[in-house]
N, C-alpha and C positions, 0 to 999 in steps of 0.2 A: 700454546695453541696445538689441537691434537692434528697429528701428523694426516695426510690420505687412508691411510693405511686403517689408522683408526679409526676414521671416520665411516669406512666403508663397513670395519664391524658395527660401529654403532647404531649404523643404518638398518643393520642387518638382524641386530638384535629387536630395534624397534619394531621391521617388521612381521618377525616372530610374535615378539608381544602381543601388539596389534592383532594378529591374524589369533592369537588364543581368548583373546578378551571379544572380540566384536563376531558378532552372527553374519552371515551374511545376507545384506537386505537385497530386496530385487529394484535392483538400480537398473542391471542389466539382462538380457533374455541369453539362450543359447545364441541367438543369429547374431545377435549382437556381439556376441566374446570371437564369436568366428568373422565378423567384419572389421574384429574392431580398430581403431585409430589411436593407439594408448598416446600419440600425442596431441588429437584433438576431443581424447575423453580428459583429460587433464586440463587442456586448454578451458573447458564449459567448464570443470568445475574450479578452477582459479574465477573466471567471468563471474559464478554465480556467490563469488566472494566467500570461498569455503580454503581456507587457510592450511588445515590439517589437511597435508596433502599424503600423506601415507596412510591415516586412518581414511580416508576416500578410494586409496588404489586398493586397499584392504578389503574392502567391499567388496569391488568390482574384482580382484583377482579370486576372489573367493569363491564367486558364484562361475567365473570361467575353468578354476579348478574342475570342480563339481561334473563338468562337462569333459575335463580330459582336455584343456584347453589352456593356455598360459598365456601372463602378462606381461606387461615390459614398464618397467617399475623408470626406467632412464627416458625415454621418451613422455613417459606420464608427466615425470618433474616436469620437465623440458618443456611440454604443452602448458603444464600447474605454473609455473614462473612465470610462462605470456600471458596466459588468462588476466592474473593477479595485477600485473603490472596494464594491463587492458581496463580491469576491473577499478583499475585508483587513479586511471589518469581523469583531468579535470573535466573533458566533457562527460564522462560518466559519472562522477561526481553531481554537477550539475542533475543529471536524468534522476538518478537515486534520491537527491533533495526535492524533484519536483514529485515522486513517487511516494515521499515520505518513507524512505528505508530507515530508521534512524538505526537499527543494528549495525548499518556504513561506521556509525561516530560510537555508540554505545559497546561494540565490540571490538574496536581500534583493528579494526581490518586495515587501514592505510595510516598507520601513525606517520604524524605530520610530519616528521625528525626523516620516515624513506620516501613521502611522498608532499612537498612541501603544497601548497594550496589546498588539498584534497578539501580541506577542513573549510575554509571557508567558500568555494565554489559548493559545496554539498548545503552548509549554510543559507546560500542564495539563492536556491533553488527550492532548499525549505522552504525558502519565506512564502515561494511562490504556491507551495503547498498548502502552506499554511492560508494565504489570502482566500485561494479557491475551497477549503474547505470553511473559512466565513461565511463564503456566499452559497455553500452547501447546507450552510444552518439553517441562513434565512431565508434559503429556500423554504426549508422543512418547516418553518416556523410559518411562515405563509400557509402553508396544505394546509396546517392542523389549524387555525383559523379559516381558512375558509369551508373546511369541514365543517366545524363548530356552525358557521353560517348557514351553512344549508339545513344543516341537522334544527336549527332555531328558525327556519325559512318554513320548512319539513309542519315542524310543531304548531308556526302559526296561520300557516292554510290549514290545517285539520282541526282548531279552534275556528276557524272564520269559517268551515262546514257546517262545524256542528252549532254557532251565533245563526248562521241562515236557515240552517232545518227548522228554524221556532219553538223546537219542543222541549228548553231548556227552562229551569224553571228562573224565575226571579233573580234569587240569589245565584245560583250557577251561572247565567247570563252574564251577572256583574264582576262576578270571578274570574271567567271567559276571556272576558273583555279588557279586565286587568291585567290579566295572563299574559293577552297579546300589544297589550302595551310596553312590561317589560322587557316581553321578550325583544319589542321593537327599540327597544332602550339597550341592550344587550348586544342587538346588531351592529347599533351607530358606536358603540365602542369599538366594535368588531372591524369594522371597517375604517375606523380611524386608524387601528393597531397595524390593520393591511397596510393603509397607506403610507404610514411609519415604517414600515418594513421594507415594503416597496419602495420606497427612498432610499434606503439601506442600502439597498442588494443595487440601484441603479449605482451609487458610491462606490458600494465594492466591486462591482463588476469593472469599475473602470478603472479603479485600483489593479485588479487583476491584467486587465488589457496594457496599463501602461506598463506594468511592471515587466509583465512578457515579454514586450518589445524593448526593455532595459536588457534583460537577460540575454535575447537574440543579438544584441548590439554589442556585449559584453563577452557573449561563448558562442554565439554563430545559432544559425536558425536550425544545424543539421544538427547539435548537442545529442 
């Protein structure tokens, strides 16, 4: 196991590295490197589940350079380790499942081995994502139905003008006429599909309400 001593070169070589390989992006302003908090600029980006914590001070100390201004690489951890351990406990877990982050599980930001539940309160919280973006579908599935309707509503008052103005002839009449039949055929599907949907979303919605109050009972209403 490498000694203090080593570790502190290793650090040091890393951020060398780091600092010759990355540009620096504009994370931070002048006023900012002169106010700055390197323990609560660490802390935000541990919170915002950003792991590589010296490729993130590398940034920031980069553009405070620039200005003739320096960073504090020890305090940044220091904030980087609260954050992170902020960022994996299980009510945030929770938040991030209901947000649909799945980067939380797909890029083992909290492996279950240093942060034991993260996985399945992030889980349960998904599901809740997942119920409300059901009822986000058949939301949407409703509009575009009842678009269709009006757009077919649209069509058959402007045939039932032009059946009244009289000056269609015979056959066009009987066409007309037919026209707005189907299309009055086309409706009553339209609106049975509504009323199926509508049934749906009344389901899921209450799906949605119990399940939220499962969660509230099981991680607290302030998650």
């Amino acid at each position: 196991m490498p000694c203090d001593s080593e570790m502190r070169v290793l650090r040091t070589f890393l951020v060398l590295f780091f600092a010759s390989q990355l540009g620096a992006c504009a994370v931070m302003s002048k006023s900012d490197c002169v106010s700055a908090n390197w323990q609560k600029e660490g802390f935000e980006v541990g919170f915002a589940g950003k792991r590589d914590s010296v490729r993130e001070y590398i940034k920031r100390a980069n553009i405070c350079a620039k200005h003739g201004l320096g960073a504090d690489l020890v305090a940044f951890e220091a904030g980087h380790e609260r954050g992170i351990e902020k960022y994996c406990d299980i009510p945030n877990a929770v938040k991030l499942g209901e947000r649909g982050v799945r980067r939380a599980i797909n890029e083992q930001i909290c492996p279950e081995d240093d942060y034991p539940g993260f996985s399945s309160a992030f889980l349960a919280g998904y599901k809740l994502y997942d119920l409300r973006r059901q009822v986000s579908d058949i939301q949407y599935q409703i509009h575009l139905l009842q678009d269709r309707n009006y757009d077919y509503q649209r069509k058959r008052n402007n045939l039932k003008q032009r059946i009244l103005a009289g000056n269609l002839t015979e056959r066009s009449l009987r066409l007309a006429k037919r026209e707005r039949r189907l299309l009055r055929r086309e409706m009553n599907l339209i609106n049975s599909d509504i009323f199926s949907y509508e049934q749906q979303l009344h389901e899921h919605q209450r799906a949605v309400d119990t399940y939220r109050d499962l969660l509230d009972i099981e991680y607290g209403e302030d998650r």
